[in-house]
C-alpha positions, 0 to 999 in steps of 0.5 A: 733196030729199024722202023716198025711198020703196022699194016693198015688193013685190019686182021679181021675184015668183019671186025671193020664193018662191026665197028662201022655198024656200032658207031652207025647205032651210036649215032642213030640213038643219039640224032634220036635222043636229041629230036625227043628232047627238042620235041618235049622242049617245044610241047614245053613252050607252048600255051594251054590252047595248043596243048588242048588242040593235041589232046594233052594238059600241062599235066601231062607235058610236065610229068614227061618233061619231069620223067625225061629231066630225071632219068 
């Protein structure tokens, strides 16, 4: 029996283009994922005075970051 030979190109053009798209999503939700996290991270950090400059309490800061840890 020879080489078997596998064409390269898919069967389905419109199969390549979806596989592109999902992964396109898949990286889009996860560069989204990891800003959120910095974002709470950071309001994290900071002191009473910057939190009150925002409108928000350690209360608050602390049930999202307690939420987002959790889920």
């Amino acid at each position: 029996m020879g080489p078997i030979y596998v064409d390269p190109r898919p069967d389905h053009p419109g199969l390549a283009l979806f596989q592109y798209e999902t992964l396109t999503r898949v990286v889009a939700w996860l560069e989204n994922a990891v800003m959120k996290r910095q974002t709470r991270l950071q309001l994290g950090r900071l002191g009473d005075d910057g939190l009150k400059d925002l409108g928000l309490t350690r209360d608050h800061v602390e049930a999202d970051l307690e939420n987002y840890f959790s889920a």
